[in-house]
N, C-alpha and C positions, 0 to 999 in steps of 0.2 A: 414585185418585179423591178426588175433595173433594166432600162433602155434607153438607146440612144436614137433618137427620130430624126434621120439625114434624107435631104430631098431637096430638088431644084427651087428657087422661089415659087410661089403658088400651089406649092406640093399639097398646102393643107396641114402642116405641121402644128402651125400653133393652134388650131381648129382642132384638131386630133388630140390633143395633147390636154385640151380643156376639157374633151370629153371624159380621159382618161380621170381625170381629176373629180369634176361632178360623179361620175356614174361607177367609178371604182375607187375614189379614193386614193390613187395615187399622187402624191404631191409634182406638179408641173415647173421645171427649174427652168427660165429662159432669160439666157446674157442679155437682153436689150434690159427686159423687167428687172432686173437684178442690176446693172449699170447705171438704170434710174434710180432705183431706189437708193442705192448706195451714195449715189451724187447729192441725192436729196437729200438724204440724213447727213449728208456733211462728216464720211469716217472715215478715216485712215484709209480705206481701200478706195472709197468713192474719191478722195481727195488725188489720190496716184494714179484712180482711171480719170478722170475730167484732165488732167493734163494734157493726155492723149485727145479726148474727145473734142475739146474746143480749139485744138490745134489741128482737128482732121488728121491724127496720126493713128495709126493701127493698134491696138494696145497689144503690148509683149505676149507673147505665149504662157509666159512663163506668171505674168500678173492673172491672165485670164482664168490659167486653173487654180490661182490660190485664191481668187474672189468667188468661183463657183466647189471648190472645194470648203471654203468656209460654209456654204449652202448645205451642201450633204449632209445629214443626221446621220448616223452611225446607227441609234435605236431605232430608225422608221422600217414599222415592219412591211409595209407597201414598199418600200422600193422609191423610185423615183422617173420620174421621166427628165429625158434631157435635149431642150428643141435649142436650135442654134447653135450650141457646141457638143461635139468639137467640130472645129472649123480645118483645119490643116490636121495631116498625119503627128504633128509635133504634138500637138495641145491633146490627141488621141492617147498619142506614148506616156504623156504626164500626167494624164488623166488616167489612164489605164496604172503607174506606178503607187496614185495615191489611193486607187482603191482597192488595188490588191495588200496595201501595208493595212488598209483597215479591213480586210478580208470580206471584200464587198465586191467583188467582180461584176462585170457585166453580164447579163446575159445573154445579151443579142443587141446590136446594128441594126436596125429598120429602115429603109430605104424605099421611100415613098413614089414610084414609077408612073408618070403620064408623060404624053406624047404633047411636045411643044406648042401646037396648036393651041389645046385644053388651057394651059401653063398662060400665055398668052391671054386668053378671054378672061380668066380669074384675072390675073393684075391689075388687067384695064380698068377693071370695075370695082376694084377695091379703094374703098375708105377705110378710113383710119379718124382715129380719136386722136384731135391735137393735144387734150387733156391725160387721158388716161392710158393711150395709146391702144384699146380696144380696135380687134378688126370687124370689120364688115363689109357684105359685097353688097351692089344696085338689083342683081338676081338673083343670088345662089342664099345671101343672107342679108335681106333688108333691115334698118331699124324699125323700131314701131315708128317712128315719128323719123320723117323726111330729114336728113342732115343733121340727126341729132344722137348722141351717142344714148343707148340704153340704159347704161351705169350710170354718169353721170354728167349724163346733159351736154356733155362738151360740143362743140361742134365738129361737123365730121369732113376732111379733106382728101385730097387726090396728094399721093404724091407725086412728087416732079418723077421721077424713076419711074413711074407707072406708064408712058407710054407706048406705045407696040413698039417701035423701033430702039428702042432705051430698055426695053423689056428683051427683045430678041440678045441686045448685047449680054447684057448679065443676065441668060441663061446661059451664053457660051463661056460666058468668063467662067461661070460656075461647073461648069463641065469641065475647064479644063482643074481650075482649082483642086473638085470634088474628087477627082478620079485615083489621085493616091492616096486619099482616104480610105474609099471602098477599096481599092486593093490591103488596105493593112488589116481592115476586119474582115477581108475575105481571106487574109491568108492565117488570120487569126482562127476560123472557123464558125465567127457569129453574125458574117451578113447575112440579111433576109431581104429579097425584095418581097415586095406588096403592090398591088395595082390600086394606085391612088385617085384611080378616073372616077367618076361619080359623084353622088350625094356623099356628105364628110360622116351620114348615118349608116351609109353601105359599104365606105371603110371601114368603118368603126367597128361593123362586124367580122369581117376581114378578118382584121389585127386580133380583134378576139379569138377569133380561131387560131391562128399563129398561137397568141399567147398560151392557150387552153392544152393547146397539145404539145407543147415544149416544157408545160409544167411549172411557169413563170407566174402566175395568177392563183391564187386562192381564191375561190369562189363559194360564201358561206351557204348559198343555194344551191351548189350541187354537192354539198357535205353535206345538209341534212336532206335532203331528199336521198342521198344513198342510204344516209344513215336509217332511215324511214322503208325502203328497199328490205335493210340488211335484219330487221326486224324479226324474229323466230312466229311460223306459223301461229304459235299460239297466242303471242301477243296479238297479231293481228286480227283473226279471231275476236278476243274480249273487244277491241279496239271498235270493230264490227258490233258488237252487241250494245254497247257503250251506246254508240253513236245511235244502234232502235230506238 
């Protein structure tokens, strides 16, 4: 499957999106992870985004899809998930041209839905790995060990952005930012929203179901079990005696 996981902060995206990854094997693509690491490796791309970043300047639309388009595999037969971009309708349009010249389209825009309140309590409570950048919450996802990240040990911080009132702003910024966004994949034909309220286990099944019955997901557990189904009486029969 190829998707784009778009949602207010708190949505749960990067959360969803790791699940996707553990539990199905799709590779998880995310612009913050990807701007690290490329900075860190010290390459050509990382060198032209740190420009931006240590000057607190927005990186171009146009750098942004050529460092997450360098990501894409062209052979991955999973697909890909994509959290954090696109960001503007632009980076969607350039993103949408590069995948169409490798005949790799989208399948659908996912659009993670809770009501502000919910949106709210998740930020508050979230830490972050100053190391690794891993998330986690004080209730919804504790570490094993108090202030200390699970991966690696880092220690785990509040960001200054996380306050209610700092919170409530940039959900509105992001409202208004998000909204010609989902207007281009709804006129496209592949928004989906999802109710993103709950445990990120009770999403997960959600989106599965989205995914299962658009056709997006292989699933090698419901191929052979049909295929187990589709069995001629008489095999099953011997298969029966077999197993006396």
């Amino acid at each position: 499957m190829r998707i784009v996981l778009l949602g207010p902060p708190g949505a749960g995206k990067g959360s969803l999106a790791s699940l996707y990854h553990q539990r199905l094997g799709v590779p998880h693509l995310s612009t913050g992870e990807i701007f690290r690491h490329e900075i860190a490796r010290d390459s050509r791309l990382g060198q032209r985004v740190k420009r931006y970043v240590t000057n607190g300047r927005l990186v171009p639309d146009a750098l942004v899809v050529e460092v997450m388009a360098s990501r894409l595999t062209t052979g991955s037969r999973r697909g890909f998930v994509l959290d954090g971009f696109p960001r503007t309708r632009e980076q969607a349009d350039r993103l949408d041209r590069v995948l169409e010249h490798r005949r790799q389209p989208l399948d659908g825009a996912v659009y993670l839905t809770s009501p502000e309140s919910l949106l709210v309590q998740r930020l508050s409570g979230r830490r972050v790995c100053e190391r690794c950048g891993e998330n986690y919450h004080v209730r919804r996802m504790p570490p094993k060990r108090p202030g200390r990240c699970d991966r690696c040990r880092g220690r785990l911080i509040t960001r200054k952005d996380d306050e209610p009132a700092t919170i409530r702003k940039r959900l509105a910024i992001d409202h208004r930012t998000a909204t010609p966004l989902l207007h281009y994949y709804k006129r496209r034909g592949i928004l989906y929203r999802v109710n993103g309220s709950g445990h990120v286990n009770t999403v997960f099944v959600r989106t599965l179901k989205l995914f299962r019955r658009n056709g997006w997901l292989h699933d090698p557990t419901t191929s052979l079990s049909r295929r187990r189904n589709q069995r001629s009486p008489r095999s099953r029969r011997i298969s029966r005696i077999a197993a006396a």
